[in-house]
C-alpha angles and dihedrals in degrees: 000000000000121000084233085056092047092049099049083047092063098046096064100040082055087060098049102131106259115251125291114291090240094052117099128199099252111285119257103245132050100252118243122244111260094191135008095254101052127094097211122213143172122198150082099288091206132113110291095016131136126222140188127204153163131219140219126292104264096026118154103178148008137207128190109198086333097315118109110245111211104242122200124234083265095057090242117130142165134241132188117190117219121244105244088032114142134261092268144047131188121210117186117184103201098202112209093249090064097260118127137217111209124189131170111205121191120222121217121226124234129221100239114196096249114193122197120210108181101172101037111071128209112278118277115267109284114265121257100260094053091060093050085052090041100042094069096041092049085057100047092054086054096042085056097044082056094064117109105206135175089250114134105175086119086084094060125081105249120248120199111271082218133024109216140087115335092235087182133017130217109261109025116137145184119214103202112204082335095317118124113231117213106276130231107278097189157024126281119207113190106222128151114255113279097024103141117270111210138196107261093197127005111274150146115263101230091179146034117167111226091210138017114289114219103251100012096044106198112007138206128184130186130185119211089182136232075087096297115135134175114204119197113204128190090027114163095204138007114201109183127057155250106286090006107152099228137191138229110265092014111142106251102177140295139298113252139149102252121148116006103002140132104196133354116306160144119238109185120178128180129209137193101193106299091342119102119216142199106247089213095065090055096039093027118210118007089257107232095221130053109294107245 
């Protein structure tokens, strides 16, 4: 890709219109069970939205549209729901003595900047020596996102690794001759190189990449467990390592433009499991003033 393409790709994905007024950043307590046969939850239920809940006393599993959902001793759990994720979900609590809690939950759709480029095609597929480079990298960000760590930052409400201009916003998309491009699975915050990265919930780096990788530059994963992961691209610099025990708001290493990047940034994604997820519906608004 072209610097003049990457950077066209990140202006639009800067003017992607921001998330539905009625949607909140996830609240910052598990919410508590008002009756027996209630699944609670707290939480913006739209596409790329993270949720905390909390399920019935008694409780043995939980699915969420089929899949089991790990659930703490407190019955408390997390779910992400994925960007392009359908209208419905279906959450069934299987209490241990047989009994189920059954709850539908609709999921609202979001209105994603799509940009149509009839007459520029996709990019050519990548050179050889590009997918030997790709094919391990591609393997070590999956072997992390396997880890099951002791984190529990995914009770906390997030806070931004870094406070700035969104430079690229979670969702946006090109379509090239009628072919969709990859969309932007995360958020950009324009920051100069060396400006200070910082955990936004507690969590256990699971990985911490020991050179450049050759899109995401210098990369940094934490898991804040219940399969919930932050991932930190471009950094200049990562200063913690590999099963470290962080805290929110400790600093983790500095923004940079390592890798694909057209300028300094910081690229954070979050992840529930496979599910992607828009950093602004777990940290809410970018604060205008320093986070405490």
């Amino acid at each position: 890709m072209t610097r003049a393409a990457v950077a066209l790709l990140l202006a639009a994905a800067a003017a992607l219109p921001a998330p539905p007024a009625t949607a909140q950043h996830a609240a910052g307590a598990v919410p508590v069970v008002a009756a027996a046969d209630t699944i609670a939850l707290a939480g913006p239920a739209t596409q790329g939205g993270l949720i905390l809940g909390r399920v019935p006393a008694g409780t043995a599993t939980l699915a969420i549209d089929g899949v089991a959902a790990a659930l703490a001793e407190d019955g408390a759990f997390v779910w992400g729901i994925d960007r392009d994720a359908g209208p419905v979900a279906r959450l069934v609590a299987t209490l241990a003595d047989g009994r189920s809690v059954t709850q539908t939950v609709a999921i609202a759709p979001r209105a994603w900047r799509i940009e149509r480029l009839a007459t520029l095609p996709r990019l050519p597929a990548p050179a050889p020596v590009f997918a030997a480079l790709r094919a391990p990298e591609l393997a070590a960000m999956v072997a992390a996102r396997a880890q099951v760590t002791d984190a529990a930052g995914w009770r906390q409400r997030f806070v931004w690794p870094a406070t700035g201009r969104l430079s690229g916003q979670f969702g946006a998309q090109r379509i090239y001759r009628g072919e969709p491009g990859a969309y932007h699975a995360g958020s950009d915050i324009a920051k100069p190189v060396g400006a200070t990265v910082v955990a936004p919930a507690d969590g256990v780096v699971i990985l911490a990449a020991g050179h450049p990788f050759t899109l995401e530059g210098n990369l940094l994963m934490l898991d804040h467990g219940m399969g919930l992961n932050s991932a930190f691209l471009h950094l200049s610099r990562i200063d913690v390592r590999v099963g470290d025990h962080v805290r929110q708001g400790q600093p983790i290493g500095q923004v940079g433009m390592t890798g694909r990047a057209t300028g300094p940034h910081l690229h954070w994604a979050l992840r529930w499991h496979d599910a992607k997820l828009d950093p602004v519906l777990a940290a809410g608004p970018m604060p205008t003033a320093p986070q405490p």
